[in-house]
C-alpha positions in Angstrom: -51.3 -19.3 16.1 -52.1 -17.8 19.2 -52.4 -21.5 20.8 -48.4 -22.0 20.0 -47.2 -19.4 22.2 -49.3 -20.4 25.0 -46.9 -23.4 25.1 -44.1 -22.6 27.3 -41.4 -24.5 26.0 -42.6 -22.9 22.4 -41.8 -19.8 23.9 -38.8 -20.8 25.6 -37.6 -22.2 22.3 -38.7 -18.9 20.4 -37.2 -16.6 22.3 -33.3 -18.6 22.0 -33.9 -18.3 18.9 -34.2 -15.0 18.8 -31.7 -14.4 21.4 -29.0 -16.3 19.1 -30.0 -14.2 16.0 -29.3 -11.1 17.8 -26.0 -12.4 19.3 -24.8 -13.6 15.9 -25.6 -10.5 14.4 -23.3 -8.7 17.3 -20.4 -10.6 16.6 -20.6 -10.6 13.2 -20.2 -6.8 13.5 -17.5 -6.8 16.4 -15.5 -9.7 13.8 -15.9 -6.9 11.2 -15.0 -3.9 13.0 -12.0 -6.1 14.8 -10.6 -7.4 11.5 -10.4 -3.8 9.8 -8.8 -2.3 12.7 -5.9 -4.9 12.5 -5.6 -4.7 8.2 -5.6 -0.8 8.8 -2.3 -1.0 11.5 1.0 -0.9 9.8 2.3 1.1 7.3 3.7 1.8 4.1 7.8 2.2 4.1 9.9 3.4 0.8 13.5 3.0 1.6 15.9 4.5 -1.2 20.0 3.7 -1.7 21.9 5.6 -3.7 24.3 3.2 -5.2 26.9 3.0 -8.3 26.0 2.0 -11.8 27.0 -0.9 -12.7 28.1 0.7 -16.1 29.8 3.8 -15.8 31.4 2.9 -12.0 29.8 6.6 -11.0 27.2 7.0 -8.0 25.4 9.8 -10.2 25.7 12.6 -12.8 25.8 13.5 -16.2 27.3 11.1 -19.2 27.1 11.1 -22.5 25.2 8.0 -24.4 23.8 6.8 -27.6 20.3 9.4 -26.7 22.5 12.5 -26.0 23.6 13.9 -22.9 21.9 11.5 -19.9 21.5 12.5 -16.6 22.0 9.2 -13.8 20.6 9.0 -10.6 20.8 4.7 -9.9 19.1 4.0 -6.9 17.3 1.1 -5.3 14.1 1.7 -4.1 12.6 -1.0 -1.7 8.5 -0.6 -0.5 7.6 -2.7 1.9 4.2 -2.8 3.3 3.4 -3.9 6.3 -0.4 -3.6 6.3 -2.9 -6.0 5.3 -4.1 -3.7 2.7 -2.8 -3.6 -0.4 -1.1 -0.1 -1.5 -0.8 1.7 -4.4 2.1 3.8 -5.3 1.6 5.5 -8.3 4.5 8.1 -8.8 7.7 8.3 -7.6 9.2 11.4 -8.7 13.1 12.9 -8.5 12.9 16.4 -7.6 16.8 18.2 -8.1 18.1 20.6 -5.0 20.4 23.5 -5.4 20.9 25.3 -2.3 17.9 24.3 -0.8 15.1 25.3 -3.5 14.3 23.0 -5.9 15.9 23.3 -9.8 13.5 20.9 -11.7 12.0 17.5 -11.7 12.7 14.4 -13.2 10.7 13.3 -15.8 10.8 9.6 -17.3 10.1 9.9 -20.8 9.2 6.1 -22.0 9.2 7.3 -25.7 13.0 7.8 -25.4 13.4 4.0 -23.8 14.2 5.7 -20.4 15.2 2.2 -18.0 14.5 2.2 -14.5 16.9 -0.8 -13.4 16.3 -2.7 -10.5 20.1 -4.4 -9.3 
């Protein structure tokens, strides 16, 4: 073994070879830490509209329907993300103002067949 690296060329040839390992390596981590900056930029936007129901012809408030007395916000709610990563939004919650301090929250009960509509 020791008669291959007397060679010249053999160690010429081994040493590229180590010299291209290491240099993959490198960029492999710079393509990595490159890539995950760009995913990472960007951002998560919710955009909400008030708008009328369809329905009733009333931007919000209180009506009366086949489940009692219903309280109706309709809104469109757009997310747009902008990242490469996906997002998760788990809850979106109403929270009712009076005067500045909050009154309650809104609650979607599912068991009472509580829609969300998207128009």
């Amino acid at each position: 073994m020791t008669s291959l690296f007397e060679n010249f060329q053999v160690t010429l040839v081994m040493y590229s070879a180590l010299f291209s390992l290491v240099g993959s390596f490198i960029g492999f981590l710079l393509q990595t830490a490159v890539q995950y900056y760009i995913s990472s930029r960007g951002s998560v936007n919710v955009y909400v509209k008030s708008v009328f129901n369809k329905v009733t012809q009333k931007p919000w408030g209180f009506h009366h329907s086949g489940i009692g007395l219903t309280f109706d916000v309709p809104l469109w709610v757009e997310i747009h993300n902008t990242k490469s990563k996906r997002q998760i939004i788990r809850n979106m919650n109403l929270v009712l103002y009076s005067k500045g301090a909050p009154v309650t929250k809104i609650v979607i009960n599912m068991e009472k067949m509580v829609l969300i509509r998207f128009y």
